[in-house]
Every structure is written in structure tokens, then in C-alpha cells.
Residue, then its C-alpha position, 0 to 999 in steps of 0.5 A: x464474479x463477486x470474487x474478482x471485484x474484491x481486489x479492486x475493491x480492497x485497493x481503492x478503499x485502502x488507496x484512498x484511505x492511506x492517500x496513496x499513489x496510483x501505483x501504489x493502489x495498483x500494487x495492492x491490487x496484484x497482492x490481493x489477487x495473488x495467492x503466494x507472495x509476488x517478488x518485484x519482477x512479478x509485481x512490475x509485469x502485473x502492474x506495468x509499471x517501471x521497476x524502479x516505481x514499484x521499488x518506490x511504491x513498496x517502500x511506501x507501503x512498507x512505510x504504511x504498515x501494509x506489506x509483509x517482506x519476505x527475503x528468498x534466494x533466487x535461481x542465480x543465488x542472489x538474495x531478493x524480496x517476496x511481498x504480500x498484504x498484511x492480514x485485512x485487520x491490519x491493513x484496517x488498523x493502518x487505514x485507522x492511523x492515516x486518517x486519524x493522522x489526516x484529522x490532525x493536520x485539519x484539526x491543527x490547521x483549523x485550530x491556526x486559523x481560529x487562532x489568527x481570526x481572533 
């Protein structure tokens, strides 16, 4: 049972962490329940989400530093994507660049209104 609670646990950490959207998270936590690495038609039939959204999503997570992309050919030789998380150390590594990226605009903006108050 714990083993069930961890996929769920890692994608909102790293969602909340990262400010991501809710598709997004919801991606994270197929790919962390997956044992191989999930192509986008498999990807939206876990998340029921439009194909178009979980396109959008990926690339946000691969904007982020969290998901490997593999290229395959498919049955009707065409080329396609396979995705997975990255190792946890670097899905920790991204989550320490996003927040401290976070700090920084709040350090900026109180640095603006300190500035202003003077």
C-alpha cells in the first residue's frame, strides 16, 4: 500500500515545488507509476486529459528539467515520443532551481518596495 502513495506523493511535492499545472502533476504521477516510459497516447488515456493539453504539459516539464524524451518508431513507421521522469536526484535539483528562482522575484520585489518606501 505505501508503494501506491509514493507516485502521488512525489507529483505533488514536485508540482507544488515546480508551481505546476494540474495536468502537468497529473503526468508526473502516471510516469511515476509506470514501469517503462509512456508515449503521449498512453499518457492521455491515464490522465484523461485532451491530447493536446498533455502535448502542452510535456513541454513544460521538459522546459523544467523533468522528463527524459525518447524518440521510437511506431507500428505504422512513424516517429513518436516515449517520456519518463528523470532520476529523483534531478527532479530534486529542478525543484532547488524553481524555488530558488521563486526567492528571487520575492527578494526583487520586496528590494522594489523597500526602495519605494524610502
Amino acid at each position: 500500500m505505501a508503494r501506491s502513495l509514493q507516485p502521488a506523493a512525489l507529483a505533488g511535492a514536485l508540482s507544488e515545488a515546480l508551481g505546476l499545472p494540474r495536468t502537468a502533476a497529473l503526468i508526473i504521477k502516471a510516469l511515476a507509476r509506470a514501469r517503462e516510459a509512456l508515449a503521449v497516447d498512453e499518457i492521455v488515456e491515464q490522465v484523461k486529459s485532451s491530447e493536446r493539453s498533455v502535448r502542452e504539459n510535456l513541454q513544460v516539464l521538459l522546459q523544467r528539467g523533468v522528463l527524459i524524451r525518447r524518440v521510437f518508431v511506431t507500428a505504422n513507421k512513424k516517429l513518436a515520443y516515449a517520456y519518463s521522469l528523470k532520476p529523483v536526484d534531478d527532479l530534486l535539483e529542478a525543484a532547488r532551481k524553481e524555488v530558488a528562482r521563486t526567492i528571487g522575484r520575492i527578494e526583487a520585489v520586496a528590494r522594489r518596495l523597500r526602495d519605494t518606501s524610502t
